[in-house]
C-alpha positions as CSV (number, residue, x, y, z in Angstrom):
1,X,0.0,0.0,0.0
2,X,3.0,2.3,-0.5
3,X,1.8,3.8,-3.7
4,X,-1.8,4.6,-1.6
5,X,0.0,6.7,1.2
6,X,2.6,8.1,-1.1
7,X,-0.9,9.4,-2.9
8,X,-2.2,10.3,0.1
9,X,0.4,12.4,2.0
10,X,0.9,14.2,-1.7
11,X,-2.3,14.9,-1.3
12,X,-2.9,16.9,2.2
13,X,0.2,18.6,1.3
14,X,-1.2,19.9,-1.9
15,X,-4.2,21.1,0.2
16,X,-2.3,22.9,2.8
17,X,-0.5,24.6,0.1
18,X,-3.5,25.6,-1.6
19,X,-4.9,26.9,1.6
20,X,-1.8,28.4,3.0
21,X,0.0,29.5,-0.1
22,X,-3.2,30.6,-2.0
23,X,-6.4,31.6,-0.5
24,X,-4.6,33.2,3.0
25,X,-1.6,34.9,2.0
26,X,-2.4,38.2,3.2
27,X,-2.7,37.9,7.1
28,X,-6.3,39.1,7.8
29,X,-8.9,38.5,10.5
30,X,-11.3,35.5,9.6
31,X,-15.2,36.8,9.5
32,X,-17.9,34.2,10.7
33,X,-19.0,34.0,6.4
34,X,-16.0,33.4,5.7
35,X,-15.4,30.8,8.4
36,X,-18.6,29.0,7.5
37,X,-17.6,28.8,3.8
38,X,-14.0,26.9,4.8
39,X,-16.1,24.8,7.2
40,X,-18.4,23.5,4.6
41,X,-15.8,23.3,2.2
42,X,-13.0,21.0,4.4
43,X,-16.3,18.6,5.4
44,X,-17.0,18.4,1.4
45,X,-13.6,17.2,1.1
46,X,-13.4,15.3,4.3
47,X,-17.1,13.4,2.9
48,X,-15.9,13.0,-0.7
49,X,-13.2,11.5,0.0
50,X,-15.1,8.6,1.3
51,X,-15.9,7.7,-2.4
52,X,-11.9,7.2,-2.9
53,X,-11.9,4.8,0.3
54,X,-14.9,3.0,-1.7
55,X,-13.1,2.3,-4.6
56,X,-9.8,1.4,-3.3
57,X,-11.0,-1.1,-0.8
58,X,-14.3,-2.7,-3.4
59,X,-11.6,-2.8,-6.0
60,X,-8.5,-3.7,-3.4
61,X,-6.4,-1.7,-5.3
62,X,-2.8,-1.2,-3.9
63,X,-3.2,-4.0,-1.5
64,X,-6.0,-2.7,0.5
65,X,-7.3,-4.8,3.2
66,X,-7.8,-4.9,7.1
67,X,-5.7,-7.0,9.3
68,X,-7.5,-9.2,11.9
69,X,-4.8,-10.9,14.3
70,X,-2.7,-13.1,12.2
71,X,-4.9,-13.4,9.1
72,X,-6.1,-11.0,6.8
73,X,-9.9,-10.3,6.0
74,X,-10.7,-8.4,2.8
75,X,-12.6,-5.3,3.8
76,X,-15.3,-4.3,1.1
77,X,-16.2,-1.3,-0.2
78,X,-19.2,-0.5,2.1
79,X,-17.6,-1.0,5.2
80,X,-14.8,1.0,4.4
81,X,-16.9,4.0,3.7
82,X,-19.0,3.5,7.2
83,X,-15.7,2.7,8.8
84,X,-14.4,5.9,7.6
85,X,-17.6,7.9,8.2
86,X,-17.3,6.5,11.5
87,X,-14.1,7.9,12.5
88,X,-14.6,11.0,10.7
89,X,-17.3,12.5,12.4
90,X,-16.0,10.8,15.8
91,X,-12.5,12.8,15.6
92,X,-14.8,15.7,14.6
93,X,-16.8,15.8,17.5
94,X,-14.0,14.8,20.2
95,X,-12.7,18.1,18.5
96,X,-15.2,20.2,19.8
97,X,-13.7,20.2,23.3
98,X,-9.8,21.3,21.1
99,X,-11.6,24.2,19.7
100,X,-13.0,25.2,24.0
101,X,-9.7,25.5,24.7
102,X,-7.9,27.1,21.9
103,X,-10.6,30.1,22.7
104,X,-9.4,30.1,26.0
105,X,-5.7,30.0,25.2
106,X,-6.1,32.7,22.5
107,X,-8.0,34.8,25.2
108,X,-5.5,34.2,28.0
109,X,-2.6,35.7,25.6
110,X,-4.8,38.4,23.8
111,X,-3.7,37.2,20.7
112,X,-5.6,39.2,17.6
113,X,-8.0,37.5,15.5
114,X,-5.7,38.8,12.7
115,X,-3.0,36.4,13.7
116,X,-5.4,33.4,15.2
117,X,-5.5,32.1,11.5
118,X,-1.3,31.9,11.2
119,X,-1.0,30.2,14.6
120,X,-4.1,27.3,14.0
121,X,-2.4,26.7,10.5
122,X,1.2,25.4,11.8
123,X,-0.4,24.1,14.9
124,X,-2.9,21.7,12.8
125,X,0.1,21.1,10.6
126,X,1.9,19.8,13.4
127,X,-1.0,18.0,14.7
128,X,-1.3,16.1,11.8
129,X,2.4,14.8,12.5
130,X,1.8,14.1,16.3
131,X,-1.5,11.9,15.4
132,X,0.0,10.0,12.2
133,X,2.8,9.0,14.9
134,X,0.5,7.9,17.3
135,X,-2.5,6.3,14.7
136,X,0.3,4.5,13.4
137,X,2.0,3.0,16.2
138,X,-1.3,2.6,18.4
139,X,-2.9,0.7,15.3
140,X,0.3,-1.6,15.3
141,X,0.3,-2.4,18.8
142,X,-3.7,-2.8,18.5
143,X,-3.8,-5.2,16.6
144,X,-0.5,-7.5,18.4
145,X,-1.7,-7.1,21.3
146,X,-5.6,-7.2,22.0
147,X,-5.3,-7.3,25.5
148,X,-4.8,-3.3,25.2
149,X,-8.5,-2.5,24.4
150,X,-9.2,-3.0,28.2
151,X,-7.4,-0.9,29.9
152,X,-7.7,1.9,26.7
153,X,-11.7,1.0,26.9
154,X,-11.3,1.7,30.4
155,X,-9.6,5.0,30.3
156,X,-12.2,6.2,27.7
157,X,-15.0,5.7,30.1
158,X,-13.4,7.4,32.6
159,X,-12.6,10.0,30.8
160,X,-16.7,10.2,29.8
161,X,-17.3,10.0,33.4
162,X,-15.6,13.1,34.1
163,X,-16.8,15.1,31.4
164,X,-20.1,15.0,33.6
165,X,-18.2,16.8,36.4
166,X,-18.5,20.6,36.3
167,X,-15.0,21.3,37.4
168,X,-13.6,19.3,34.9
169,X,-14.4,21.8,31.9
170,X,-11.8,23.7,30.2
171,X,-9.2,25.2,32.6
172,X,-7.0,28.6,32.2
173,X,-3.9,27.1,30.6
174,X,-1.8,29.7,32.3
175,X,-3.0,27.1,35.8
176,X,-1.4,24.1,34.1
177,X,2.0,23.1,33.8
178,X,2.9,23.6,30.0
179,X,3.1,27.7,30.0
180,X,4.8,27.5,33.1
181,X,7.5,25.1,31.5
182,X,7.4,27.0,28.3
183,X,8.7,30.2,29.9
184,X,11.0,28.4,32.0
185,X,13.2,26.8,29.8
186,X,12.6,29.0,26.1
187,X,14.2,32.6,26.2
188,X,11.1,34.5,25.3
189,X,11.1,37.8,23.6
190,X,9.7,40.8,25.2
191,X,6.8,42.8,23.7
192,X,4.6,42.2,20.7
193,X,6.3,41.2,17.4
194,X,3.4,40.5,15.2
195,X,2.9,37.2,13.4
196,X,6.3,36.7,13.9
197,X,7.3,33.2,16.0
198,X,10.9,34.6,16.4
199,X,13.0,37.6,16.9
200,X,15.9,39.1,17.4
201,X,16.7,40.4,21.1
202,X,20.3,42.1,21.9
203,X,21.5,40.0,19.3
204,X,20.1,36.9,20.3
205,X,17.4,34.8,18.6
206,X,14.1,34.9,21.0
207,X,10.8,33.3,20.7
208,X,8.0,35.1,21.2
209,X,4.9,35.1,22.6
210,X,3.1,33.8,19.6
211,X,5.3,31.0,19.4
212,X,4.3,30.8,22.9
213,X,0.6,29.8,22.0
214,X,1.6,27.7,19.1
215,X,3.7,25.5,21.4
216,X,0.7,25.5,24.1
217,X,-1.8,24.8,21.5
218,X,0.6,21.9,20.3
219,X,0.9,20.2,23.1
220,X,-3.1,20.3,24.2
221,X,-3.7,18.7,21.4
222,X,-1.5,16.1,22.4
223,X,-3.0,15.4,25.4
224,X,-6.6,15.4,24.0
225,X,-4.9,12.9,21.0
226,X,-4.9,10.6,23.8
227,X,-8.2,10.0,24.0
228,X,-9.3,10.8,20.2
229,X,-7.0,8.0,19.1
230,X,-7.8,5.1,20.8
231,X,-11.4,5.8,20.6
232,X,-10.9,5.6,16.8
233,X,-9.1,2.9,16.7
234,X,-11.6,1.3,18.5
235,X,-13.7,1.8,15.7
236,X,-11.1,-0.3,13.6
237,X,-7.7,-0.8,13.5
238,X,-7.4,-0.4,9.7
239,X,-4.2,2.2,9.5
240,X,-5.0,4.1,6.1
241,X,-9.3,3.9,7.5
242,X,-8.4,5.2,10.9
243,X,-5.4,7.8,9.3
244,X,-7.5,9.5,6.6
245,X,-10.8,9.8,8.9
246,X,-8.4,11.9,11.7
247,X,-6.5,13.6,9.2
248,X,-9.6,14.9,7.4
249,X,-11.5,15.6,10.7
250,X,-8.7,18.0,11.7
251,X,-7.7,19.5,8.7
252,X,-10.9,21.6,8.6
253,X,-10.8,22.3,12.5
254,X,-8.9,25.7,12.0
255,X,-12.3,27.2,9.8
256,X,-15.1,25.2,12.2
257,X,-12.8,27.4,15.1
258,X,-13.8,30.3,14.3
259,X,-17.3,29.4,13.8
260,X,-17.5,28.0,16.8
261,X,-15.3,29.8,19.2
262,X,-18.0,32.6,19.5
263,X,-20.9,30.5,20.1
264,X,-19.3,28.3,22.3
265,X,-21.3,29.6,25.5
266,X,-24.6,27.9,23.8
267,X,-23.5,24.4,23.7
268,X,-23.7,24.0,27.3
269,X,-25.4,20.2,27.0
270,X,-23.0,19.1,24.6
271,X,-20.5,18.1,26.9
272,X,-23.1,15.3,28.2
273,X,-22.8,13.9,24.2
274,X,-18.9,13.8,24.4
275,X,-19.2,12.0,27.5
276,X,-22.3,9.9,26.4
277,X,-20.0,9.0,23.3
278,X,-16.8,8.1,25.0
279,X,-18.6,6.0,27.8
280,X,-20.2,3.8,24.4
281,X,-16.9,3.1,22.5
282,X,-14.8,2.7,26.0
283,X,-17.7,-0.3,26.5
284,X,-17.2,-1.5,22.9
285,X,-13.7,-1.5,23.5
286,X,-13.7,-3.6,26.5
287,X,-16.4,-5.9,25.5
288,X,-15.0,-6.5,22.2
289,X,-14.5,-10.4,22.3
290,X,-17.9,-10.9,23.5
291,X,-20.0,-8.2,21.6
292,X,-20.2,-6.6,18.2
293,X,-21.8,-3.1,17.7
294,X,-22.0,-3.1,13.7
295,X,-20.6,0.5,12.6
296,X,-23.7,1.7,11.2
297,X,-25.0,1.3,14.6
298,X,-21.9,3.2,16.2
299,X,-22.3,6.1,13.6
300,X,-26.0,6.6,14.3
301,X,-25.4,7.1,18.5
302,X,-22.6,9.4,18.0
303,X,-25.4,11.4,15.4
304,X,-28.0,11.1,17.9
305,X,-26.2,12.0,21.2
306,X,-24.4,15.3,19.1
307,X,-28.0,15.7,17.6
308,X,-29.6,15.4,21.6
309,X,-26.7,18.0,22.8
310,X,-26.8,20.5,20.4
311,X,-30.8,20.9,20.6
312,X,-30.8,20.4,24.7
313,X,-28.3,23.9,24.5
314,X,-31.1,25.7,22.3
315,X,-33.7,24.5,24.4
316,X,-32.8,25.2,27.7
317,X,-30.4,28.4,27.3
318,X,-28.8,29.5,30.1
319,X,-30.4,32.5,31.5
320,X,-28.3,35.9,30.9
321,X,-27.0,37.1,34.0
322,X,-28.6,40.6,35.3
323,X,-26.3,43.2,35.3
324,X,-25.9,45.4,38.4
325,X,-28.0,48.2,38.0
């Protein structure tokens, strides 16, 4: 499958040029219209390309299949697609929570919406590396050693669990300990230097403050990997099924940011659907040798129980708070 992957990488990096290089090389702030058009457009992509997964794996082109233990099961067209489907529009809501706390990270530093677009570009590029590791190696050690759903199956319950907790919303990154390790150990450049992640300082190379948030926006999203990835590689195993449906969930994370980010105060129920969904494929995980959820089925809850939070926050708004009079 070489020749697939080769195709594949060529591909998102052909995108990200596209984007990058083309449409946003004048640094401007992104307006909701705007935002909403890039949204629709990256889950266009991210859906069509479910027709190329068809083909590939009906036609077993390139060596497609899905490995199964020790033998090797032909996966067909139609289960490929709802495989992918599957893990697409899990990564993408698992995401929801990412896109909480870059608001908060982006409000802690005041950085401008003019340069919010520059610093979500080269931090989902780098998130794209970070997950590729770990869907890699996770779907390698999956599938050698099945005694690993458990306790992963187990940690995504958990993790749904206390989602239900109030305190465990998003936190004030400058509270944890990545921003205080950040300043510790980088030399950081004094005052505000633009869109610029480095600069020059009594003749010394600095970073600054933007590079600051890039690195803290990095490294969140490696912790909230950790509990995106397993929970799609729950779904299956298959390296190129699982690696596409992330990649393509994420790539269009930096538009659905800024349509989100100022709504975010509405979805107050939709935490309950994150934790509602991670408590389901935790189970699955852990009862795995004894139960099969077809994926159609696992698609259709993770519809409903976004569908169920999303309405719930509409219905019952939170009242405005009065202000003093």
């Amino acid at each position: 499958m070489i020749y697939l992957w080769i195709g594949f990488v060529a591909l998102i990096m052909a995108l990200l040029a596209v984007d990058l290089g083309v449409f946003h090389r004048h640094v401007h702030a992104i307006k909701l219209r705007e935002a909403i058009g890039w949204t629709a457009l990256w889950i266009g992509v991210g859906l069509s390309f479910a027709i190329v997964v068809y083909f590939v794996y009906e036609n077993h082109w390139f060596g497609a299949h899905i490995a199964e233990g020790e033998e090797v099961t032909p996966l067909e067209g139609g289960e490929a697609v709802m495989l992918y489907l599957t893990g697409y529009v899990l990564e993408k809501s698992l995401s929801i929570d990412n896109i909480f706390v870059m608001a908060i990270i982006f409000r802690h530093f005041a950085v401008a919406p003019i340069f919010q677009h520059r610093v979500l570009y080269w931090g989902i590029l780098g998130a794209i590396i970070t997950r590729g590791i770990m869907i890699l190696g996770g779907a390698y050690l999956f599938q050698r050693f099945d005694w690993l759903f458990y306790p992963f199956g187990a940690y995504l319950v958990i993790t749904g669990l206390r989602l239900l907790r109030p305190e465990e919303g998003a936190k004030d990154p400058e509270q944890g300990r990545i921003v205080r390790l950040l300043r510790r150990y980088l030399p950081v450049a004094s005052g505000q230097h633009e869109q610029r992640f480095f600069a020059r300082e009594n003749g010394h190379i600095k970073v600054t403050l933007l590079f600051i948030v890039l690195l803290t926006i990095e490294l969140t999203d490696v912790v909230f990997a950790v509990d995106s990835v397993p929970a799609v590689l729950a779904i299956t195993t298959n390296s190129f099924v699982v690696m596409t449906s992330n990649i393509f969930a994420i790539l269009g994370l930096r538009s659905l940011y800024f349509v989100l980010a100022s709504m975010m105060q509405q979805f107050r129920y939709l935490q309950y659907s994150l934790a509602a969904i991670l408590a389901l494929i935790g189970t699955k995980m852990m009862l795995f040798k004894v139960l099969h959820v077809a994926t159609v089925y696992s698609l259709l809850f993770i519809l409903l129980a976004l569908a169920a939070g999303i309405c719930a926050s509409f219905v019952w708004r939170q009242p405005a708070k009065q202000q003093p009079g």
